[in-house]
N, C-alpha and C positions, 0 to 999 in steps of 0.2 A: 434728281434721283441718281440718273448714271452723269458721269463725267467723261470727256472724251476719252481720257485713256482705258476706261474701262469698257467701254463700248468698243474701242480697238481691239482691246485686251481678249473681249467674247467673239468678235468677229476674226479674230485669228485662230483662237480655240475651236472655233465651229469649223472654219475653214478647212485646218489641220487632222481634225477628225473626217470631214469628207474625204482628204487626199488618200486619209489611213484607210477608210473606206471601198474608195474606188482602187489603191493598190492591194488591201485583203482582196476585192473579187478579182482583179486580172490574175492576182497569184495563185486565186484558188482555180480559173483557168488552166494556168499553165500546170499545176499540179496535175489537173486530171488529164492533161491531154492534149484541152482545148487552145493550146496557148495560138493566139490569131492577131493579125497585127490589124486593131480596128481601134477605133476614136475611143478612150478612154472612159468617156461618159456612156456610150453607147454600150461598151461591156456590163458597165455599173446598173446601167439602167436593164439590161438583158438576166445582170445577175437579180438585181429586186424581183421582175415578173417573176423571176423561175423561184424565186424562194417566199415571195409574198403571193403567187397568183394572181399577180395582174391582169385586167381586161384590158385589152386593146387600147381604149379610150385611155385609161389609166395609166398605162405604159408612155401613149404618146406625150401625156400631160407630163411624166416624169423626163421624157426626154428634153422636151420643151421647158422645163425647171433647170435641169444641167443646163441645155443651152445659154439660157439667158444668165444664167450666174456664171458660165466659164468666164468673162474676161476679170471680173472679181478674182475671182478663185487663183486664176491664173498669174495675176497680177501678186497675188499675196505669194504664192509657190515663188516666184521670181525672185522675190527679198530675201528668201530663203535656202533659195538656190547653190549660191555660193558652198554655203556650210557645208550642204549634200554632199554635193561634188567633193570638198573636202574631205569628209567623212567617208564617200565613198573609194577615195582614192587609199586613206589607209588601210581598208580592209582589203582591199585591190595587195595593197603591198604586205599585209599581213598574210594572204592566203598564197602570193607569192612565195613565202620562205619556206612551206611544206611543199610544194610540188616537187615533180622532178624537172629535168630540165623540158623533156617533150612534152609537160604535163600544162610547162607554163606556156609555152609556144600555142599551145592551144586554146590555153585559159589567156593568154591577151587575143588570139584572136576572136575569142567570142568578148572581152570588153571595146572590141573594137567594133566590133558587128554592133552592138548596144550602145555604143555613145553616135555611131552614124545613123541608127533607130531614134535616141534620144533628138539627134542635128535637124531628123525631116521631121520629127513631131515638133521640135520648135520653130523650125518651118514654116509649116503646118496652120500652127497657132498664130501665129505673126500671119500669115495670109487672112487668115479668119478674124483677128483682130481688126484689119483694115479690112474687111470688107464690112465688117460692123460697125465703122466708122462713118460709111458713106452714108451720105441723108438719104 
Protein backbone atom coordinates (compact mmCIF):
# COMPACT_ATOMS: atom_id res chain seq x y z
CA UNK A 1 0.00 0.00 0.00
CA UNK A 2 2.58 2.65 1.38
CA UNK A 3 6.18 2.41 0.03
CA UNK A 4 8.99 3.56 2.08
CA UNK A 5 9.49 6.72 0.91
CA UNK A 6 6.04 7.53 1.35
CA UNK A 7 5.83 6.49 4.74
CA UNK A 8 9.15 8.81 5.22
CA UNK A 9 7.53 11.34 3.29
CA UNK A 10 4.09 11.39 6.14
CA UNK A 11 6.42 10.97 8.97
CA UNK A 12 8.34 14.09 8.11
CA UNK A 13 5.08 15.89 7.44
CA UNK A 14 3.66 15.07 10.82
CA UNK A 15 6.90 15.67 12.37
CA UNK A 16 7.18 19.08 10.84
CA UNK A 17 3.64 20.06 11.68
CA UNK A 18 4.35 19.24 15.50
CA UNK A 19 7.66 21.37 15.45
CA UNK A 20 5.05 24.26 13.77
CA UNK A 21 3.09 23.40 16.59
CA UNK A 22 5.03 23.47 19.56
CA UNK A 23 6.93 26.81 18.14
CA UNK A 24 3.03 28.54 17.53
CA UNK A 25 2.43 27.82 21.46
CA UNK A 26 6.07 29.03 22.98
CA UNK A 27 5.53 32.04 20.43
CA UNK A 28 2.12 32.60 21.51
CA UNK A 29 3.89 32.50 25.25
CA UNK A 30 6.27 34.92 24.58
CA UNK A 31 3.62 37.06 22.86
CA UNK A 32 1.62 37.37 25.90
CA UNK A 33 4.26 37.66 28.37
CA UNK A 34 4.72 34.33 29.47
CA UNK A 35 7.84 33.76 27.57
CA UNK A 36 9.76 31.08 30.24
CA UNK A 37 12.64 28.99 29.37
CA UNK A 38 10.98 25.45 30.02
CA UNK A 39 11.29 21.96 28.01
CA UNK A 40 9.53 22.65 24.90
CA UNK A 41 7.08 19.78 24.99
CA UNK A 42 6.20 20.66 28.37
CA UNK A 43 5.08 24.34 27.13
CA UNK A 44 3.06 22.39 24.25
CA UNK A 45 1.64 20.21 26.49
CA UNK A 46 0.70 23.15 29.19
CA UNK A 47 -0.56 25.13 26.08
CA UNK A 48 -3.12 21.97 24.92
CA UNK A 49 -4.63 21.74 28.83
CA UNK A 50 -5.17 25.41 28.62
CA UNK A 51 -6.98 25.49 25.38
CA UNK A 52 -8.48 21.85 25.32
CA UNK A 53 -9.26 21.50 29.17
CA UNK A 54 -7.36 18.77 30.01
CA UNK A 55 -7.70 16.74 33.26
CA UNK A 56 -4.76 16.03 35.03
CA UNK A 57 -4.70 12.42 33.81
CA UNK A 58 -4.95 13.65 30.33
CA UNK A 59 -2.38 16.24 30.45
CA UNK A 60 0.06 13.64 31.99
CA UNK A 61 -0.71 11.06 29.11
CA UNK A 62 0.21 14.03 26.74
CA UNK A 63 3.24 14.72 28.28
CA UNK A 64 4.28 11.09 28.44
CA UNK A 65 3.37 11.11 24.35
CA UNK A 66 5.93 14.15 23.69
CA UNK A 67 8.16 12.26 25.97
CA UNK A 68 8.58 9.24 24.26
CA UNK A 69 8.42 10.56 20.57
CA UNK A 70 11.20 13.48 21.43
CA UNK A 71 14.05 11.36 20.21
CA UNK A 72 12.00 10.77 16.80
CA UNK A 73 11.03 14.26 16.47
CA UNK A 74 14.39 15.29 17.48
CA UNK A 75 16.24 13.31 15.22
CA UNK A 76 14.15 14.37 12.20
CA UNK A 77 14.67 18.47 13.32
CA UNK A 78 18.44 17.50 13.30
CA UNK A 79 18.42 16.76 9.16
CA UNK A 80 16.94 19.76 8.93
CA UNK A 81 18.65 21.72 11.02
CA UNK A 82 21.30 22.94 8.90
CA UNK A 83 18.86 24.82 6.50
CA UNK A 84 17.25 26.73 9.71
CA UNK A 85 20.32 27.94 10.67
CA UNK A 86 20.82 29.03 7.11
CA UNK A 87 17.70 30.53 6.72
CA UNK A 88 18.05 32.07 9.91
CA UNK A 89 21.09 33.64 9.44
CA UNK A 90 19.90 35.55 6.36
CA UNK A 91 17.07 37.14 7.93
CA UNK A 92 19.71 37.87 10.77
CA UNK A 93 21.54 39.68 7.89
CA UNK A 94 18.62 41.15 6.29
CA UNK A 95 17.19 42.90 9.38
CA UNK A 96 20.74 43.93 10.02
CA UNK A 97 20.73 46.48 6.96
CA UNK A 98 17.60 48.66 8.58
CA UNK A 99 18.96 49.06 12.16
CA UNK A 100 21.03 51.73 13.26
CA UNK A 101 24.21 51.10 14.43
CA UNK A 102 23.17 50.85 18.40
CA UNK A 103 20.19 49.14 17.25
CA UNK A 104 22.32 46.29 15.79
CA UNK A 105 24.68 46.06 18.77
CA UNK A 106 21.76 45.14 20.54
CA UNK A 107 19.96 43.04 18.12
CA UNK A 108 23.41 40.66 17.91
CA UNK A 109 23.24 40.62 21.31
CA UNK A 110 20.02 39.11 21.86
CA UNK A 111 21.00 36.48 18.58
CA UNK A 112 23.62 35.73 20.89
CA UNK A 113 21.69 35.24 24.08
CA UNK A 114 19.48 32.77 21.46
CA UNK A 115 21.97 30.72 19.92
CA UNK A 116 23.65 30.19 23.60
CA UNK A 117 19.65 29.16 24.61
CA UNK A 118 19.54 27.28 21.35
CA UNK A 119 23.66 25.49 22.66
CA UNK A 120 22.04 24.39 26.27
CA UNK A 121 18.68 23.10 24.79
CA UNK A 122 20.97 21.03 22.52
CA UNK A 123 22.67 20.23 25.52
CA UNK A 124 19.96 19.33 27.03
CA UNK A 125 18.73 16.96 24.40
CA UNK A 126 22.01 15.13 23.85
CA UNK A 127 21.94 14.37 27.85
CA UNK A 128 18.39 13.13 27.42
CA UNK A 129 19.04 11.28 24.54
CA UNK A 130 21.71 9.26 26.37
CA UNK A 131 20.06 8.76 29.16
CA UNK A 132 17.49 7.01 27.06
CA UNK A 133 19.71 5.03 25.81
CA UNK A 134 20.64 3.28 28.99
CA UNK A 135 18.99 -0.31 29.42
Amino acid sequence: MFNRSKVWAITLLVAVALAGLVAGAALEGWAAGRHRHHDAHETYSGYLARKLGLSPAQHDSVVAILRRHRPEIRALFLTIRPALDTARARVADEIRLILTPAQRETYQRLLDRDRAERARADSVAAAQAHENLKP
